[in-house]
C-alpha positions as CSV (number, residue, x, y, z in Angstrom):
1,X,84.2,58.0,88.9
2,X,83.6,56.3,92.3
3,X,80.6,54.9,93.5
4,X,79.8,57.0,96.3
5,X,76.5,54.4,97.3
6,X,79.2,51.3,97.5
7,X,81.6,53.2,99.2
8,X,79.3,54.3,101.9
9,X,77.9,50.7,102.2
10,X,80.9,49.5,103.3
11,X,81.9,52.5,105.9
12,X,80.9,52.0,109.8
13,X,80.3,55.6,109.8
14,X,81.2,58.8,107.8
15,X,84.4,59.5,106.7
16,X,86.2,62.2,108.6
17,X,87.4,64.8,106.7
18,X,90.0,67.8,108.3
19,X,90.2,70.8,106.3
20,X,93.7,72.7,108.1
21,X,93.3,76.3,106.2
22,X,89.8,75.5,104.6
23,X,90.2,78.7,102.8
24,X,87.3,78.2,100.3
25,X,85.4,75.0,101.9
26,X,86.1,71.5,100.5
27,X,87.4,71.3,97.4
28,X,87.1,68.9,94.7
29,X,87.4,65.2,94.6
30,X,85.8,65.5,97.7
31,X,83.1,67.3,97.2
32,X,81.5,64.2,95.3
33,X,81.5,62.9,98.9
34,X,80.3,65.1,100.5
35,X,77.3,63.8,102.2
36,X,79.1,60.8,103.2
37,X,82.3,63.1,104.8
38,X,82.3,64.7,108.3
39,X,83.9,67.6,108.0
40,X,86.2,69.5,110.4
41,X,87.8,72.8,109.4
42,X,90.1,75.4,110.8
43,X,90.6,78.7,109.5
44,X,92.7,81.2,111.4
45,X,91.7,84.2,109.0
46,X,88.6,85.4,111.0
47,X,86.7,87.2,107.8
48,X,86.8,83.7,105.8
49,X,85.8,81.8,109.0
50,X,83.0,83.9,109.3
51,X,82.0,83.3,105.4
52,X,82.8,79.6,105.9
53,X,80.3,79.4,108.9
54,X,77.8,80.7,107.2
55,X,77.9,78.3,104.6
56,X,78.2,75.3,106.7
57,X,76.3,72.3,106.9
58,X,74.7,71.4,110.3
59,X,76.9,68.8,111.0
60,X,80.2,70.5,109.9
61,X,82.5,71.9,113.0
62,X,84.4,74.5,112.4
63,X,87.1,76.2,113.9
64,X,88.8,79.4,114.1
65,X,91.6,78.6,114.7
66,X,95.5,78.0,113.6
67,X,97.1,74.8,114.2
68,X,100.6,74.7,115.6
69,X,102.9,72.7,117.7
70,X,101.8,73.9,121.1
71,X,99.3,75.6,122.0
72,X,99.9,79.3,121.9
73,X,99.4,82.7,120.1
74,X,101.1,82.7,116.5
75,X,101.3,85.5,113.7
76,X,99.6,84.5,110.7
77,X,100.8,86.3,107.8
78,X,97.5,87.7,105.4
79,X,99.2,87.2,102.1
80,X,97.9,89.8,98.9
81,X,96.3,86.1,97.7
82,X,94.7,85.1,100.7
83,X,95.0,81.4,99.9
84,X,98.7,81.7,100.3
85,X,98.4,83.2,103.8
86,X,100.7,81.3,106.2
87,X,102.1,81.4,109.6
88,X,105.5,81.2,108.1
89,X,106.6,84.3,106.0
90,X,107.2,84.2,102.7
91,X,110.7,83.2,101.2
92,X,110.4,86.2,98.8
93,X,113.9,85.3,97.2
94,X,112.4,81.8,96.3
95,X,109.1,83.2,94.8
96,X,110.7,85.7,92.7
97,X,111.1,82.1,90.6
98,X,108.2,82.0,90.1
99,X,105.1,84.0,88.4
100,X,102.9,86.7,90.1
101,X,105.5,86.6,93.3
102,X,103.4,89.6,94.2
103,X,100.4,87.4,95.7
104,X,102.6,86.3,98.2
105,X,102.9,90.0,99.5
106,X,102.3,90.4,103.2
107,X,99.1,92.5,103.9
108,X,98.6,92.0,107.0
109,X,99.8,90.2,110.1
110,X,97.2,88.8,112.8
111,X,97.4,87.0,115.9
112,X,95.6,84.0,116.3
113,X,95.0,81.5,118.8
């Protein structure tokens, strides 16, 4: 285990923390740092950035957006298991492979800034 207390000592400022799908909030081993983490999140799905934003911490920023090359309007692809939601589409010959191939299911398809 680290020792969050010497770690901060020897930062200049928080750490900064970008969460690209944050799906969930921060997840674990850095949630033992979390008061000494600045946190940024996007989250293109607008339900879970909604839920996320009402769990935030003042501080946190978050975003509801996708992030892509350019800027522009993409499809994001709402997978059966959200977590798996992408704006590339599944490679359903690939995840036959693989177990419960089902959560990668389309549901939905969004645009998103």
């Amino acid at each position: 285990m680290y020792n969050k207390n010497k770690i901060a000592s020897l930062l200049p400022r928080k750490l900064i923390y970008c969460d690209v799908g944050a799906r969930g909030g921060i997840e674990g081993p850095w949630k033992q740092f979390r008061d000494i983490i600045e946190l940024i999140s996007f989250e293109a799905d607008r339900e879970e950035y909604e839920s996320l934003s009402e769990k935030k911490m003042p501080d946190d920023k978050i975003y509801p957006y996708a992030l892509w090359r350019e800027p522009k309007d993409v499809s994001l692809n709402l997978t059966r298991a959200r977590g798996c939601s992408s704006i590339y589409e599944p490679n359903t010959e690939f995840l036959k492979l693989y177990p419960d191939a089902k959560r990668y299911n389309v549901d939905d398809v969004l645009k998103v800034k």
